[in-house]
Structure formats: C-alpha cells, structure tokens
N, C-alpha and C positions, 0 to 999 in steps of 0.2 A: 518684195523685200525692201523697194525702196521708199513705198510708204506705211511700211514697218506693219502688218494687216493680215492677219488671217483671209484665206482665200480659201473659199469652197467653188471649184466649179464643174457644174454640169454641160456633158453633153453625148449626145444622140450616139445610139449603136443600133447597126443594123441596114439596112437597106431601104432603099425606093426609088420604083425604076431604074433611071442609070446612075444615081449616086449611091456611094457608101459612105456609112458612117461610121467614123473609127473607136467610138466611145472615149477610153482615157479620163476619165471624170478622175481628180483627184483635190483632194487637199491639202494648203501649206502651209504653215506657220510663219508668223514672221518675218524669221528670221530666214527662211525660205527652205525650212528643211521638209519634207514630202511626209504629212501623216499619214496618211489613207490615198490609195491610189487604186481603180479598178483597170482591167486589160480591155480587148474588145470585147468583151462579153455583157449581154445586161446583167449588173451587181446594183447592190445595196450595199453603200459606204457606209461605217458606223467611225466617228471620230471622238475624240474627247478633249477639247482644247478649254484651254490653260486663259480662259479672258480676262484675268487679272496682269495675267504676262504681255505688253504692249512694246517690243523689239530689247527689249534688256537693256543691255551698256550703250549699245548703237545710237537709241532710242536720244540718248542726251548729247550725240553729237551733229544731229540734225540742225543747218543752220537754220534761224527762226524758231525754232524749238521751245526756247525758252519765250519769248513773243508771243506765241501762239498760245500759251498754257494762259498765261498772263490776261490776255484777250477776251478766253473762253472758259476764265477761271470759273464760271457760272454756271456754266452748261455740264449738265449730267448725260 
C-alpha cells in the first residue's frame, strides 16, 4: 500500500521432508484491499485488476510525487 502497487504473490503449498508449506498466494490492490486470496490448498488465482487505477486520492499525496512524475514524465 505504501508504494501504492498491485501485488500478486506466489507461494509454495504442500510438503517436503520436514518443512511445510503454507501456500496463502494472494493478491492486492493498491490500496491494499485483498482480491484474490487462496488457503493451503494448491489453487489457481484468477484476478482482474483495474491498471489504469494507480492508489486514487492517496496516490497525490505522496511526498515527491509530483517530482517524480516530472522526472519520468517520458517513460511509458
């Protein structure tokens, strides 16, 4: 949430030898709201985000913000 970012992340469920693995792969928005979340079980996330949405109102109170934009005004 604090660098205002969609986050997808993966990880490992299931066993070997003496570790477990908890799975929990989830995705968030943002703004840091939860889209897609799996349990321990192996799943297949499907999500649908919004990449035009880059943290809303928040997003312009970020100090350097405006700096930043200015900087990288070039960059696609």
């Amino acid at each position: 949430m604090q660098n205002q970012v969609t986050i997808a992340m993966c990880n490992r469920v299931g066993e070997e030898g003496d570790v477990t693995f908890a799975g929990r792969s989830v995705v968030v928005d943002s703004y840091g709201n939860v889209i897609s979340e799996a349990d321990g079980q192996e799943r297949l996330l499907i999500a649908d985000i919004d990449l035009s949405d880059r943290g809303g109102p928040q997003a312009a109170s970020v100090p350097g913000a405006e700096t930043a934009r200015a900087v990288y005004s070039d960059v696609d």
